[in-house]
N, C-alpha and C positions, 0 to 999 in steps of 0.2 A: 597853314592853309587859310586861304583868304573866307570871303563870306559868298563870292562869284564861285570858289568851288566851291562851298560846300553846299551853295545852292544849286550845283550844278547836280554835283551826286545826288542829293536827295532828292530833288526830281526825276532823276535819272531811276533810281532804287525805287521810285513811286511807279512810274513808266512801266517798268519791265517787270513791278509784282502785277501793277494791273492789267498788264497783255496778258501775262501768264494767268489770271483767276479769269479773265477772260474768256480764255481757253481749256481750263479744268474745271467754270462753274457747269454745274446741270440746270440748272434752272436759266430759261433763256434772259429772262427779265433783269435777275445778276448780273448774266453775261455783259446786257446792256449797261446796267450802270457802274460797270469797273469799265467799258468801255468810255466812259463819262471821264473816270478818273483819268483816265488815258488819256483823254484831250485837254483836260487842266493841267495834266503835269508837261505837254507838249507846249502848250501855254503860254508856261511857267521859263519853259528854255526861247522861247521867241522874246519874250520881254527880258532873258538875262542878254540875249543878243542885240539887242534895240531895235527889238521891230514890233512897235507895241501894235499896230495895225494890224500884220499878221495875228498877230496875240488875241485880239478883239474878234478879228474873222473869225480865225478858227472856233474859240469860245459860242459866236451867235451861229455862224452855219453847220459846224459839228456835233459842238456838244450839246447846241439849242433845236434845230429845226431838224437835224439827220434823226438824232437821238430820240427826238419824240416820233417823227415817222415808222423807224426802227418798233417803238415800245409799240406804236398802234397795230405795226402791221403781226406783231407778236401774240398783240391780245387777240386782236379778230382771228388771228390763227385756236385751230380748235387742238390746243398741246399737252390736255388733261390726259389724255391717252398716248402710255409711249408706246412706238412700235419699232423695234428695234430691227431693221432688215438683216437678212448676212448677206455678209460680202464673200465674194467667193475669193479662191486663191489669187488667181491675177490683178482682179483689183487692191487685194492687200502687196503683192509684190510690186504695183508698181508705184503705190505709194511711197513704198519704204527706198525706191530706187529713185521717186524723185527728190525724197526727203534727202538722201545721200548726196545727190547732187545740188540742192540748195545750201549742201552744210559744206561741199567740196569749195562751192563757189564764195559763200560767205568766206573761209579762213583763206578765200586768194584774196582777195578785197582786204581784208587785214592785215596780209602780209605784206601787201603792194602799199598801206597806207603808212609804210614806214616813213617816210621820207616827210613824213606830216606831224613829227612828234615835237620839234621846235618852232614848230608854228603857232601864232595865237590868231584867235579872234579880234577884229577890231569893233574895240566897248568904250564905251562914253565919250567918243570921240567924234565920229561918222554920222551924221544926219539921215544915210537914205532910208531907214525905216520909220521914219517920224509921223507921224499922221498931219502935224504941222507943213513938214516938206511934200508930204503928197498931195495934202488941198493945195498948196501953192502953184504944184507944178498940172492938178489935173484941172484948176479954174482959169489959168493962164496959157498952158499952152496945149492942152488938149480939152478945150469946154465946148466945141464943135463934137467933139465922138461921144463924147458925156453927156451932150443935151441928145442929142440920135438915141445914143442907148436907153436915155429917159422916156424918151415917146416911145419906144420900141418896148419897154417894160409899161408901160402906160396903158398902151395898144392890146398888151398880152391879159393886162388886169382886166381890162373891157370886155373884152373877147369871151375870158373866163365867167364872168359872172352873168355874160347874154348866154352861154351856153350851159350854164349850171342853174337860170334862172328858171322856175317848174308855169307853165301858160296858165 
């Protein structure tokens, strides 16, 4: 086994403990930061693929700006007090009937991905994740939608701080 799998696995084994504590912590705040782990080990597989951009995004817009919104909106929440509702029967039966059919459809999708089992990935060969071939290509043939969308993020930062500014 190469060092491409076994970095795959292990990122993979990080992944899918962190959805899972994700999903079994009680404490909302946990929840958030295995949710964290979550997008470093996702990361982790964009840069074994070469796409270190994607890599980078995800890291600043997920794990950085979501994640903090996530934690504030958690605090400001008043979650010292649990109140556990019940559910009644129907809403339990229809969870479990959609859970059924998320797990039906999952093992088709698996089973239809046979045909993908001698296929690889193309790794350190392909440029188009590069953050080098993207400035090339968004300063050269797309810096008309890119300077728009600057004044248009420009426009929106203005806007914000005349609106947020107190008389």
């Amino acid at each position: 086994m190469g060092i491409i799998q076994f970095l795959f696995w292990f990122l993979s084994a990080i992944a899918l403990t962190g959805a899972i504590m994700v999903l079994a912590s009680k404490n909302p705040v946990h929840s958030v930061l295995w949710l964290i782990v979550v997008f470093f080990a996702i990361s982790g597989h964009y840069v074994l693929l070469n796409a270190q951009f994607l890599a980078i995004v995800n890291l600043i817009v997920y794990a950085g700006a979501i994640m903090v919104l996530f934690l504030f909106v958690i605090m400001l929440m008043n979650l010292s007090v649990v109140i556990e509702t019940r559910k009644n029967l129907w809403m339990k039966f229809a969870g479990i009937v959609s859970g059924g059919i998320l797990f039906l459809i999952m093992i088709s999708v698996v089973r239809s991905s046979a045909d993908m089992v001698n296929r690889t990935a193309q790794l350190k060969e392909g440029n188009i994740g590069l953050i080098q071939t993207l400035g090339k290509v968004l300063f050269t043939e797309y810096v008309v939608p890119f300077e728009i969308s600057s004044v248009l993020f420009l426009s929106a930062m203005v806007g914000a701080v005349v609106i947020g500014k107190k008389d």
